[in-house]
Steps between C-alpha positions, in 0.01 A plus 500: 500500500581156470819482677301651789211289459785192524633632777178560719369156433853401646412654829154372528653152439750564726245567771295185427817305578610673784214395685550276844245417741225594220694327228236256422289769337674438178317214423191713424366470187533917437867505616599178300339731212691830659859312496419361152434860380821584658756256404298579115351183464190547269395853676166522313368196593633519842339824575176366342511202716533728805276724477239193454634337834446840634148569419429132631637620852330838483106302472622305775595753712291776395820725384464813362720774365859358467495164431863447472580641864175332656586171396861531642412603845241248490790272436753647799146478703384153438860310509583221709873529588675438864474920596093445417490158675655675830268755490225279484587335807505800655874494600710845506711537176601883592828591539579143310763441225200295367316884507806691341415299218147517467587808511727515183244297284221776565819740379476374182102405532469897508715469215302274277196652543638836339558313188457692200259258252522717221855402455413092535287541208554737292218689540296184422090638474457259837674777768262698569235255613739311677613849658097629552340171543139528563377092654187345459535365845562797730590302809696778680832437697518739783815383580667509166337859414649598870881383449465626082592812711755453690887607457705404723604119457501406903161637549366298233688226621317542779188503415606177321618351819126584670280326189745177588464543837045478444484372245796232450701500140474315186181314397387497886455858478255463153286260546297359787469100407688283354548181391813211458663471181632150456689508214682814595477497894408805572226708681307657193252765543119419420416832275086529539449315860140480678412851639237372745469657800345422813228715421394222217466225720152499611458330813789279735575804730635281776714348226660775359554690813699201618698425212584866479633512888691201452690658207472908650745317767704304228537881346606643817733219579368295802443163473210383258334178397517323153124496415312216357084646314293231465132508396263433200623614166435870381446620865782739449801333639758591217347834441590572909854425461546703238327798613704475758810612292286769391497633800830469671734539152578860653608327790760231328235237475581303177347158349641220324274253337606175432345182394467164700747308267772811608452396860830319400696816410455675800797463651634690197197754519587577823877533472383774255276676784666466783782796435227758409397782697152411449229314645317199311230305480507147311210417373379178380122469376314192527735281670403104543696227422397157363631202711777402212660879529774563725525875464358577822827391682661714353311754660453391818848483528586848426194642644650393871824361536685304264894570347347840409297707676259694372647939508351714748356726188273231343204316609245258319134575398353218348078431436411144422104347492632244717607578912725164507691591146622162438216223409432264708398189481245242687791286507700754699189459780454160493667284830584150468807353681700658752764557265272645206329757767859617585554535145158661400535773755831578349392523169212727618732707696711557207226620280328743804847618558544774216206698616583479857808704369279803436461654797163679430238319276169737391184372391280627168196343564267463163288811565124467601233624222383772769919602455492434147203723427705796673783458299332553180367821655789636583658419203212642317523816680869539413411479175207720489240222397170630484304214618245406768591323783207251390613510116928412667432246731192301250802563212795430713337126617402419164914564428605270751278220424613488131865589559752351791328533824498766740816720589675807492606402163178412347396834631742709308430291198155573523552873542738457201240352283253759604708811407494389209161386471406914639733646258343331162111556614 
């Protein structure tokens, strides 16, 4: 039994190794564990280790049943390799030597999923649950349950080829925003991201119908305008740029936030962008700049012109309180001599000059209390608050006073405090 045991753990490493286009697989935590069982290398605490790193990726993706076969189609699925890259740019890889091979890994992908676990761990207590899982989070995968039953390796190929093709490869195709990562330079998911919608922002029709056109047309590939939300704080600029990836993720629409002081690495960011067969949005909150920060240049070189221009599949959202983004000073106004005008104007110039790059600029004006009032009622309806209209605006106006002033945000805070104020009556 041994000798055969030896032997079969010689072909499932041998598998592992042949691997090509898919080869990078191997650095996953369960088959680091799998080759370690194989090549005997502590199998007990190996296969303990795995099956832990497997039940962490069933609650994530809501697996259930085999947990062992799940998690390595998941793998094949989610990979970032240069088949998966094609196909997310939507060029043809059929009838490719690039395909042929693709087509070999899922060979021995069908393979690896037939593994027996009994004989990795000696009938350790742990199989059966791995092999029956039952999750707490039941978040179902039509997709994976679909290809769990299919046979024949170029049909599932295929179906792998389509889930590039809408919905790209890699982390692009698991996660919705994202954010820079300095230290390793890389794109990096964000795991729990805003779910607001458009139905949550109360008020600013005009707003939103115009910031979604401009980027409906960025989605569909005509030309489309960087765009520039300015307005009173907590009047639901941030919250509209990233509903709008809410919306349009189905359609390619990604977002990557970065911070003001990354301005600088953006020629980097967008090195990393511009290959992908994706559509994104760069988003920079509360953008200003304080007349000793230089940032901005950056920015307004890359934005329009400049040694590199910005890629066709990115454009810039930013929301600032201020229209001009760069402070300005009396100073900058101020004429004296012929000379000094010339150079005042130039200084102003310089400082208008990075809005003026933003082709569309949209206003969030502070909300009147008449507006206000409404959007406590609507947020009270959506949460099923039993109150007077009376009792929500006298309440609601006694909130504002004490707290930050009137907005959209103030609004929801209110409504926050007064769920909770319902609920403990």
């Amino acid at each position: 039994m041994s000798e055969f045991k030896d032997e079969y753990l010689k072909v499932v490493l041998n598998q592992l190794d042949s691997l090509t286009l898919y080869g990078a697989v191997n650095d996953d935590p369960v088959l680091v564990c799998l080759k370690n069982i194989c090549i005997g290398i502590e199998p007990t605490l190996n296969f303990s280790k795995m099956v832990s790193y497997l039940i962490e990726s069933a609650e994530r993706f809501g697996f259930s049943g085999n947990l062992f076969k799940n998690h390595i189609l998941t793998l094949f699925l989610y990979d970032e390799n240069r088949f998966s890259l094609y196909c997310e740019n939507n060029q043809k890889v059929e009838n490719t030597s690039l395909y042929n091979l693709a087509v070999n890994d899922i060979r021995i992908l069908k393979s690896l999923i037939t593994v027996d676990i009994n004989t990795l761990s000696d009938n350790s207590p742990s199989v059966y649950e791995i092999l029956n899982y039952k999750p707490v989070n039941k978040n179902k995968n039509e997709l994976l349950t679909y290809i769990n039953t299919i046979f024949d390796e170029r049909e599932l190929l295929d179906n792998f080829v389509r889930f590039y093709k809408t919905s790209g490869c890699g982390n692009m195709s698991l996660y919705r925003a994202f954010k820079f990562d300095e230290k390793s330079s890389s794109i990096v998911g964000i795991e729990k991201p805003d779910p607001i919608t458009f139905d949550d922002i109360i008020g600013y029709k005009s707003q939103t119908e115009e910031l979604v056109s401009n980027t409906l047309a960025f989605i569909k590939g005509f030309p489309a305008n960087n765009v520039l939300l300015v307005g009173s704080r907590g009047t639901g600029k941030s919250s509209s740029v990233k509903a709008l990836v809410n919306k349009f993720f189905s359609d390619g629409l990604r977002l990557i936030e970065i911070t003001k002081e990354q301005i600088v690495k953006l020629p980097e960011i967008l090195s990393l962008l511009k290959n992908r067969g994706r559509r994104f949005i760069i988003f920079i909150d509360d953008l200003s700049f304080d007349e000793h920060e230089i940032q901005y240049k950056y920015m307004k070189s890359l934005i329009e012109g400049g040694s590199q221009n910005k890629p066709d599949n990115v454009l810039f959202y930013a929301t600032s309180n201020r229209r001009h983004l760069v402070s300005e000073k009396w100073g900058d106004r101020q004429r004296g001599s012929d000379e000094a005008e010339i150079h005042t104007q130039d200084t102003l110039n310089e400082k208008l000059s990075l809005a003026d790059r933003f082709g569309i600029t949209i206003s969030y004006p502070k909300p009147t209390p008449k507006e206000y009032i409404n959007m406590v009622k609507v947020m009270a309806g959506k949460e099923g608050i039993l109150l007077s209209d009376e009792a929500l605006e006298r309440e609601a106006l006694k909130w504002e006073i004490n707290q930050k002033g009137i907005s959209g945000r103030t609004a929801r805070q209110f409504i926050n405090n007064l769920i909770w104020q319902t609920e403990n009556v």
